[in-house]
C-alpha positions in Angstrom: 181.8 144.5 179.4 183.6 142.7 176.4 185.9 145.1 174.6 184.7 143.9 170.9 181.1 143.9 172.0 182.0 147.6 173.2 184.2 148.5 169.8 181.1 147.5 168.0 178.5 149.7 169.1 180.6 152.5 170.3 183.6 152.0 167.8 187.3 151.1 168.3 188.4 154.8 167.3 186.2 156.3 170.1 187.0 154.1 172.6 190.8 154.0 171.6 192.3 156.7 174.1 189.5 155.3 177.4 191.5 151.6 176.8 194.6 153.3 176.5 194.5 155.3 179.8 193.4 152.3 182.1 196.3 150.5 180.7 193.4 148.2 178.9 191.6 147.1 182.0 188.0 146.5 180.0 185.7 146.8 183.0 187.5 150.4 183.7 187.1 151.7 180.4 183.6 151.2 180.4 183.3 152.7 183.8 185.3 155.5 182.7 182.9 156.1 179.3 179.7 156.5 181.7 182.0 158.5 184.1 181.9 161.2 180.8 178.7 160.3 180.0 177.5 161.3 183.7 179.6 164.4 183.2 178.6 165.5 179.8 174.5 165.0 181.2 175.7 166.9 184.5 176.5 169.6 182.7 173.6 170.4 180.6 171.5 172.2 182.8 173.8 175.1 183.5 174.9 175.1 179.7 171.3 175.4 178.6 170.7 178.3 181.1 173.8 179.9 179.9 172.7 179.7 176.3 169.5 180.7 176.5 169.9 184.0 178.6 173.2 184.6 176.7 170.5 184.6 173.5 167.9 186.3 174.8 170.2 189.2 176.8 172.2 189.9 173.5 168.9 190.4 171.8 167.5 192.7 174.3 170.4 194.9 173.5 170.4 194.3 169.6 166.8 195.6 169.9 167.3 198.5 171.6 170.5 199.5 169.1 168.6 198.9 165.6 165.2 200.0 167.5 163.2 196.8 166.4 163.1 193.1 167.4 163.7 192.4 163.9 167.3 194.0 163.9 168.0 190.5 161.4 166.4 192.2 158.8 169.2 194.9 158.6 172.5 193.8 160.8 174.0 192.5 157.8 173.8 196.0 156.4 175.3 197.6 158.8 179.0 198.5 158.2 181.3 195.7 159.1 178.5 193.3 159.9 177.8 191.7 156.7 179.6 188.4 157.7 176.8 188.0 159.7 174.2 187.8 157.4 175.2 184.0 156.0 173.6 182.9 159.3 170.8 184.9 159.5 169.6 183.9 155.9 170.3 179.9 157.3 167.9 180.4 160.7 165.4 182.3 158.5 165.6 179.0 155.9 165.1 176.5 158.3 162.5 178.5 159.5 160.5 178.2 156.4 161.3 175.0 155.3 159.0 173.8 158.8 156.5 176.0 157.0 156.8 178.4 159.9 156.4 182.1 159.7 159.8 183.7 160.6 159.5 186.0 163.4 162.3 188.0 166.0 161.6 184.7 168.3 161.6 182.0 165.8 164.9 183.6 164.3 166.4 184.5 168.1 166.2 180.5 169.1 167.1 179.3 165.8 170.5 181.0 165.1 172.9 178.8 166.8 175.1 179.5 169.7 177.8 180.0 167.3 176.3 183.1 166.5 176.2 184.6 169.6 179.7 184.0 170.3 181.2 185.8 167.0 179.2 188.7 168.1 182.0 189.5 170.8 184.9 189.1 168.0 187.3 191.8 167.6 186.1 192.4 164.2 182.6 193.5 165.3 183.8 195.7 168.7 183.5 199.0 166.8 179.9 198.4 165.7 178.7 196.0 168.7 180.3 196.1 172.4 179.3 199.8 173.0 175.3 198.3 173.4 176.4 194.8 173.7 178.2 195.6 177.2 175.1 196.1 178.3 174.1 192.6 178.2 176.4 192.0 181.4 174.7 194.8 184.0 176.3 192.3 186.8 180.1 192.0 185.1 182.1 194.8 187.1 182.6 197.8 185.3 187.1 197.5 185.3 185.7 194.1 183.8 183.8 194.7 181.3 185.8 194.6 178.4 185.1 193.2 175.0 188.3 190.4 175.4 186.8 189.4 179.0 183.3 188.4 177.7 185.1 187.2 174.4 186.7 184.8 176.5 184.3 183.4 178.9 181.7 182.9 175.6 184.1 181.1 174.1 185.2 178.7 176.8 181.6 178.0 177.3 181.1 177.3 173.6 183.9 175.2 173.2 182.5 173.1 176.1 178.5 172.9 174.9 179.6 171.7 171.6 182.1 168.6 173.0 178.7 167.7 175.2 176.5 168.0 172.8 178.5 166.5 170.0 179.7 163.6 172.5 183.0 164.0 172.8 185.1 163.3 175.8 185.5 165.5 178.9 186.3 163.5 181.3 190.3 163.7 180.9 191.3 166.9 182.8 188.2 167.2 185.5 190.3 170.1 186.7 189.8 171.8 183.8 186.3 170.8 183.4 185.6 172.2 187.0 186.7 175.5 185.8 184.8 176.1 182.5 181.8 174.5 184.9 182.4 178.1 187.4 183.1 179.8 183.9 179.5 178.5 182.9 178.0 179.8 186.4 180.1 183.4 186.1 178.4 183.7 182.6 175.1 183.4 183.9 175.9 185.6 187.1 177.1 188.5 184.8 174.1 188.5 183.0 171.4 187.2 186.3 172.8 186.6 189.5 169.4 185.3 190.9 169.3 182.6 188.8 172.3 180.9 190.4 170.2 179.6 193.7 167.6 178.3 191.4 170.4 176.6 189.2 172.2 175.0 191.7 168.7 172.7 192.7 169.1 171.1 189.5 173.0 171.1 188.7 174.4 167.8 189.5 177.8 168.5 187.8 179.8 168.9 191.7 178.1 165.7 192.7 179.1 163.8 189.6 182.2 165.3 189.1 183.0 164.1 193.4 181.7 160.8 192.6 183.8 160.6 189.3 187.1 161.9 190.8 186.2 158.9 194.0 185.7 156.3 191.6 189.6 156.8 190.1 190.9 157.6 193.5 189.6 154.3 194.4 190.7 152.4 191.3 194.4 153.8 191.6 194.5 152.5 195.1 193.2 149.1 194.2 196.3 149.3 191.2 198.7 150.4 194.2 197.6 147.5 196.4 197.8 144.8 193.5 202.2 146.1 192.6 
């Protein structure tokens, strides 16, 4: 594919570093940007199960604490929570500006994953982990530590927002296999059963075999042309 036509619709910044690591060989970088597109769509189904029963598990347990699905309405009271509130008052705003009635599941899947995530910050470990643990009844108890679930959360965040803000992946697939099983261990901690199922629709090993083939292949065609 032509490298203008390419900077056009993708931009010259974006594409800079993909040029740059296949020594310019146009044909390469543009396999090499579907090889992270490939990757980035491989990996949504086990990020969307991850964030979904990551939501849903922390508000099981954020019920049974403030003894009402509606625990939003008074979190931010609560002694060293009211950081928390800013976000609450957002979801419950969005909410109502799609002329929606805000209610404990309109407010659970609106709050973004963000959210979530700060929930296992040191800051909040006096007035959260004691319940919150309980979201993980499969992490092993010597594990189950505020830092370890901090952690993980946060390796998986940092991964769902470069795939779903578009950003590259594809330059350390080592790395990207690992917050892939960090992704799977989430889920395992909070529902081991829904690994099997998972695994029917993640395509992230295949793509990620076929991706690490394709430059195995392409370095041996370099070798063979020195």
């Amino acid at each position: 594919m032509d490298k203008k036509y390419m900077e056009r619709l993708f931009s010259a910044g974006r594409l800079a570093r993909f040029y740059e690591v296949v020594r310019h060989d146009t044909d390469e970088a543009a396999a090499l940007y579907a090889g992270n597109i490939q990757l980035s769509e491989s990996l949504y189904p086990s990020l969307a199960v991850a964030e979904v029963t990551l939501r849903n598990t922390i508000h099981r347990q954020l019920t049974y604490l403030f003894q009402t699905a509606d625990w939003y309405q008074s979190i931010g009271r609560q002694p060293g929570l009211s950081s928390l509130q800013s976000s609450i008052d957002k979801a419950q705003e969005h909410i109502r500006d799609r002329r929606e009635t805000v209610s404990a599941d309109k407010v659970v899947a609106e709050l973004n994953f963000g959210f979530w995530v700060t929930l296992f910050n040191k800051a909040y470990e006096t007035a959260l982990w004691k319940q919150l643990r309980l979201a993980f009844p499969h992490l092993p108890k010597p594990e189950r530590q505020r830092g370890t679930v901090s952690a993980v959360v946060n390796a998986v965040r940092i991964l769902r927002n470069r795939v779903y803000h578009n950003e590259p992946i594809c330059w350390q697939l080592r790395t990207l296999q690992e917050q892939h099983a960090q992704t799977l261990q989430l889920i395992g901690w909070i529902e081991p059963q829904l690994l099997p199922w998972l695994s029917a629709i993640d395509r992230f090993p295949a793509v990620l075999q076929a991706e690490q083939a394709r430059r195995a292949a392409y370095q041996a065609k370099l070798a063979d042309n020195q």
